[in-house]
C-alpha positions in Angstrom: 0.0 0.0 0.0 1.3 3.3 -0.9 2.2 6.2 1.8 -1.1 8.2 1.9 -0.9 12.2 1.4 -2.1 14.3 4.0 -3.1 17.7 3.2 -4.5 20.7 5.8 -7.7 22.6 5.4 -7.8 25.2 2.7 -5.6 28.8 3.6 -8.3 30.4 5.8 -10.6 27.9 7.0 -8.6 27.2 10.4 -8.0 29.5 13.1 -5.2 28.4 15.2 -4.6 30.3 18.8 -2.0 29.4 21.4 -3.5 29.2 24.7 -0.5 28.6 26.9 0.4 24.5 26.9 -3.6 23.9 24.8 -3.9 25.4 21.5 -7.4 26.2 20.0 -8.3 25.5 16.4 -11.5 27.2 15.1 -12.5 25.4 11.9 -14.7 28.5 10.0 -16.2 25.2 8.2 -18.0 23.3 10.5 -18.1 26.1 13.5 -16.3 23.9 15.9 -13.4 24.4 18.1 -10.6 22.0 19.1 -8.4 21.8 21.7 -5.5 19.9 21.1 -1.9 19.9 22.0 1.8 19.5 20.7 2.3 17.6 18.0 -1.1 19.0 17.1 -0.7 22.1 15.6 2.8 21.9 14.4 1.8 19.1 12.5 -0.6 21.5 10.7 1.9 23.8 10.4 4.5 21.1 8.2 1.4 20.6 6.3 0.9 24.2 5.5 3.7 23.6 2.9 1.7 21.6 0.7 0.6 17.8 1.3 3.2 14.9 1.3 3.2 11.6 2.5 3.9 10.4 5.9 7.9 10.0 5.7 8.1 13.6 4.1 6.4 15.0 6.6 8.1 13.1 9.5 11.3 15.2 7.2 9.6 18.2 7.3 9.0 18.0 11.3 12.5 16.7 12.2 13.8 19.9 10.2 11.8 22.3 11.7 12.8 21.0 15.4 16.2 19.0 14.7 15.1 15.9 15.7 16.9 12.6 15.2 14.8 9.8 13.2 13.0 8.2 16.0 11.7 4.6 14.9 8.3 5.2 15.8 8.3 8.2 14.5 6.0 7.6 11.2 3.7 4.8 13.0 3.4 7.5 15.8 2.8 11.0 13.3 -0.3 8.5 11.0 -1.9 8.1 14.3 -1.8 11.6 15.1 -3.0 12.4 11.1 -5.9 9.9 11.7 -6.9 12.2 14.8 -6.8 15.1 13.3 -8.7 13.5 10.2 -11.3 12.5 12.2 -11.6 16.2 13.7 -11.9 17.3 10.1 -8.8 19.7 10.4 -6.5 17.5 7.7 -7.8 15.0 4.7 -5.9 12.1 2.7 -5.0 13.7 -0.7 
């Protein structure tokens, strides 16, 4: 099976506001709020530069925050994209 592509909602449809360790995502779309924290909403912010697959993004986050490949780290990162799926805040491309 090939990597899936996640992409994040449309330029203006999310509302993202830090509020201290919880951040809160207004989605314009469906009128609902999230509260979510990290990885949360720096995932959407690696997925503001277009969609990719899993692995690239996994890239894209370890840049951003020099980390070292962690094993788990793709396994661990879908999970996170299935949540945030589910919210409606990212979709497979």
């Amino acid at each position: 099976m090939a990597d899936p592509h996640y992409r994040v909602a449309e330029e203006g449809a999310l509302r993202v506001e830090p509020l201290g360790d919880l951040t809160a995502i207004f989605d314009r779309r469906s009128m609902q709020t999230h509260l979510v924290t990290q990885p949360m909403p720096e995932i959407l912010a690696a997925l503001a530069d277009g969609p990719c697959p899993v692995a690239a993004l996994a890239a894209r986050l370890a840049d951003r925050f020099e980390l070292d490949g962690a094993g788990d780290a793709a396994a661990i990162l879908t999970e996170r994209l299935e949540e945030l799926a589910a919210m409606g805040l990212v979709e497979r491309a």
